[in-house]
C-alpha positions as CSV (number, residue, x, y, z in Angstrom):
1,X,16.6,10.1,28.6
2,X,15.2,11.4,25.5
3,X,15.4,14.7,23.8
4,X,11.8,16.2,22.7
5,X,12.5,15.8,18.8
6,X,13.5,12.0,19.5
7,X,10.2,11.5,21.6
8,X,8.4,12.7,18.7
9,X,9.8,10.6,16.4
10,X,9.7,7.6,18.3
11,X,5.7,8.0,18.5
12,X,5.6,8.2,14.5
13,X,7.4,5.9,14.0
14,X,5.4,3.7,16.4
15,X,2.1,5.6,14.8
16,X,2.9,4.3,11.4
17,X,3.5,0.5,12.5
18,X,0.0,0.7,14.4
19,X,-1.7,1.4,11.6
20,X,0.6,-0.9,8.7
21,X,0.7,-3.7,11.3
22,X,-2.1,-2.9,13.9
23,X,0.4,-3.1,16.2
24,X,3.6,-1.4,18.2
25,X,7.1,-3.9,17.4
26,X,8.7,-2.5,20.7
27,X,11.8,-4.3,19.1
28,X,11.5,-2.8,15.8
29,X,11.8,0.1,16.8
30,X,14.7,-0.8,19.5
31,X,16.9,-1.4,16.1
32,X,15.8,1.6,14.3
33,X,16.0,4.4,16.8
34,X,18.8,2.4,18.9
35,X,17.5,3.1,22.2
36,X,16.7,0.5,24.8
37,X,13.4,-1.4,24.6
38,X,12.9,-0.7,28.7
39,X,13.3,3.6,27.6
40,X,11.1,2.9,24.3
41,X,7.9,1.5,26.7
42,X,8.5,4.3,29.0
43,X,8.0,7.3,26.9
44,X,5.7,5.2,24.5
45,X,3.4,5.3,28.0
46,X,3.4,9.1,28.2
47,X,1.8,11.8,26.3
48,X,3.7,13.2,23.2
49,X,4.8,16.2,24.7
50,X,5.4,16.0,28.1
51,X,7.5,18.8,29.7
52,X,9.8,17.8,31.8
53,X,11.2,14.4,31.8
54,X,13.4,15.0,28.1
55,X,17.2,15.8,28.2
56,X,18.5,19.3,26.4
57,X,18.8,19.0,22.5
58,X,22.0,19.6,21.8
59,X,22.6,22.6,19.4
60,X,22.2,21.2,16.2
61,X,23.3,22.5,12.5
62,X,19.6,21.8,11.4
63,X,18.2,24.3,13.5
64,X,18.5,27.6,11.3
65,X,17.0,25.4,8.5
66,X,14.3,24.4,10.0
67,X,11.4,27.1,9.5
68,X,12.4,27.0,5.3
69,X,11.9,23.4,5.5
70,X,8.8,23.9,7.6
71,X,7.7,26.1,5.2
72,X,8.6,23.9,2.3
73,X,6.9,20.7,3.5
74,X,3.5,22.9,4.1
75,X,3.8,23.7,0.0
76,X,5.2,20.7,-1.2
77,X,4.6,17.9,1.4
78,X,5.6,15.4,-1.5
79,X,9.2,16.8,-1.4
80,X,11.6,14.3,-1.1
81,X,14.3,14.4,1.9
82,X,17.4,13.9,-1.0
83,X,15.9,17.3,-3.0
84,X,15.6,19.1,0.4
85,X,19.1,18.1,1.4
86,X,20.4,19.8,-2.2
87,X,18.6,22.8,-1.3
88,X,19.9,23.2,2.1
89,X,23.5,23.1,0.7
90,X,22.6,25.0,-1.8
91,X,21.6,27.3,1.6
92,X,25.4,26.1,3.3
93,X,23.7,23.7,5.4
94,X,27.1,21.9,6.5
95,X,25.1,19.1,8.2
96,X,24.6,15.3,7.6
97,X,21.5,13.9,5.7
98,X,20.5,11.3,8.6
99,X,19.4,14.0,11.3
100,X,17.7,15.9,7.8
101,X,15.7,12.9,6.9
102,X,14.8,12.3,10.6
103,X,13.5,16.0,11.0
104,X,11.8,15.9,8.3
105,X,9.5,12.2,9.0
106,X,8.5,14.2,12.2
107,X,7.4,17.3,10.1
108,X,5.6,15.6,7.3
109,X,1.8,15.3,7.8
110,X,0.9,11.9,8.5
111,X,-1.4,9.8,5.4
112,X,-4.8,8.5,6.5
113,X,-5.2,5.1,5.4
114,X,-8.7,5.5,3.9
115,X,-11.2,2.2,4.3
116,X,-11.3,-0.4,2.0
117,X,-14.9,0.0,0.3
118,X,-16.4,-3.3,-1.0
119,X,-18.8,-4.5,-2.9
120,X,-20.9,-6.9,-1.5
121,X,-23.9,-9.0,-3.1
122,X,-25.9,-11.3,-1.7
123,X,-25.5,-15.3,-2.8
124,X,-26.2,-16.6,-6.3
125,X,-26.9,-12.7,-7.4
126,X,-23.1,-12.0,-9.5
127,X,-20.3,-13.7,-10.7
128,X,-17.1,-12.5,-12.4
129,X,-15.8,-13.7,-15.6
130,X,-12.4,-13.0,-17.3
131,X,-9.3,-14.7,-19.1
132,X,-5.5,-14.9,-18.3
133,X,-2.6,-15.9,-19.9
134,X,-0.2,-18.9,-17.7
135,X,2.9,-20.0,-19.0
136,X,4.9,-23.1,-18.5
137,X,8.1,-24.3,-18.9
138,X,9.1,-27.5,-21.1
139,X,12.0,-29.4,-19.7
140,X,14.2,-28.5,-23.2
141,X,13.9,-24.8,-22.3
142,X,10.5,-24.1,-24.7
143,X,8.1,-21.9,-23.1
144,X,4.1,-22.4,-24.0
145,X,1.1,-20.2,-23.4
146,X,-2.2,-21.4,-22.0
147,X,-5.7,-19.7,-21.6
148,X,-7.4,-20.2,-17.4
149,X,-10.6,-19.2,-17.5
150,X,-11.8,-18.1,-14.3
151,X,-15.1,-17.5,-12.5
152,X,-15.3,-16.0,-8.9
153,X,-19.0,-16.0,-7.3
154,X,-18.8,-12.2,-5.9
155,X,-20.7,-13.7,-2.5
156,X,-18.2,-16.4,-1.1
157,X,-15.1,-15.6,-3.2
158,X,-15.6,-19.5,-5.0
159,X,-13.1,-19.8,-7.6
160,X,-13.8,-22.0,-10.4
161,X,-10.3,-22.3,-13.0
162,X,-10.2,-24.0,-16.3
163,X,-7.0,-24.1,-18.3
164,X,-7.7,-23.8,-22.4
165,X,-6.5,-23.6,-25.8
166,X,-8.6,-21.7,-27.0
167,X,-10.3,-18.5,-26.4
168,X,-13.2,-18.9,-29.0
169,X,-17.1,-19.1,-28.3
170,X,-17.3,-22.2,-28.0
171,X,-14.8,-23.4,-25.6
172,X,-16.1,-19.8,-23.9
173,X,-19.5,-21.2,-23.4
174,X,-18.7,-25.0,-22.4
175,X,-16.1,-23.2,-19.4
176,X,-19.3,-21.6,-18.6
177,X,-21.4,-24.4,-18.4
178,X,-18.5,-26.2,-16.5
179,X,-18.6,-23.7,-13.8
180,X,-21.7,-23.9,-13.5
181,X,-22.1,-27.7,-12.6
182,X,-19.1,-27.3,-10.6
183,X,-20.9,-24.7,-8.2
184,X,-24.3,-26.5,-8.5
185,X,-25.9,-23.7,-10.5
186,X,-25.9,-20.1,-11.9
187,X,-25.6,-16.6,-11.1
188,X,-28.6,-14.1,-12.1
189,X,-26.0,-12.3,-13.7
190,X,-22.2,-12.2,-14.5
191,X,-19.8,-9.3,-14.6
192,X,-17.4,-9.4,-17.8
193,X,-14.3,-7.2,-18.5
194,X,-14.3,-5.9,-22.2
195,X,-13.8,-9.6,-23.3
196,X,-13.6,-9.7,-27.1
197,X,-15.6,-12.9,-26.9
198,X,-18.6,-11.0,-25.0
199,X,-18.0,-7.5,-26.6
200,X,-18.9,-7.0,-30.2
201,X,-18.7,-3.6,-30.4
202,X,-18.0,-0.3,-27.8
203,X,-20.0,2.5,-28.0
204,X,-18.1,5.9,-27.2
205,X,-19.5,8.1,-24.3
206,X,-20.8,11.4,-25.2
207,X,-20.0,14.1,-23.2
208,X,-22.2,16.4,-24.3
């Protein structure tokens, strides 16, 4: 059986892989909690807290600390476990730093993965134009710097790559027109990212 806290931790724990993996490892957490993967499916199948069915805690040094690190984690819920630690012995916590750290992931509130937002176009509207630097290795050891130019249509994701010399106007424009016979035409408009070849000048913002 299970005590209370360790239920609670085990449905974190199985909380956080849900939404990292967008699924429960029922062997994962086997090796991290150490309990057997037939006891891990039963209490994963019941409520959170379920009175009743959990063993006695055993009396544990943590327990007078607990309401000051309750209390911390509401103010600081960034704290980390290793700064906590030093303050309980600070405190004469004569504990260990495992059960701290476990205490602690079942106190902390839980972060909301927040949806991805993005921005779509429909096709032939945008594409996205920028430079970066490759290197490559020569076999006596020398190291040399190309240019890729790359243009991504903002609709499909369609990569076109071009690998330079140069970064002037002129090789700029013939990538350009490359692209564009390799995707069969051209984009109403293009995105660019400060590019000293587009940008002649930047105008500050006022904030007035």
């Amino acid at each position: 059986m299970l005590t209370e806290e360790e239920n609670l931790m085990l449905h974190d724990i199985a909380q956080e892989q849900e939404i990292k993996l967008g699924k429960v490892n029922i062997s994962s957490l086997s090796r991290q909690t150490g309990k057997d993967r037939k006891t891990i499916r039963k209490y994963l199948s019941l409520p959170r807290s379920h009175p009743g069915i959990f063993k006695k805690s055993k009396a544990s040094k943590l327990d007078s600390f607990k309401e000051y690190l309750q209390s911390r984690i509401e103010s600081y819920p960034e704290l980390s476990s290793v700064r906590l630690f030093e303050e309980l012995i600070e405190k004469g916590y004569t504990g260990g730093y495992t059960i701290l750290k476990d205490y602690l992931r079942s106190i902390r509130p839980k972060r909301q993965n927040l949806p991805e937002i993005r921005y779509e176009t429909k096709p032939g509207v945008q594409a996205q134009v920028d430079w970066a630097d490759c290197y490559y290795d020569l076999p006596n050891g020398e190291r040399k710097k190309v240019n890729c130019f790359s243009m991504v249509l903002n609709y499909s994701r369609m990569r076109y790559l071009e690998f330079t010399r140069s970064t002037d106007l002129f090789t700029f424009l013939l990538c350009h027109q490359h692209a564009f016979e390799y995707f069969g035409g051209v984009t109403q408009e293009i995105l660019y990212d400060n590019l000293k070849t587009v940008v002649l000048k930047r105008n500050p913002i006022s904030t007035n």
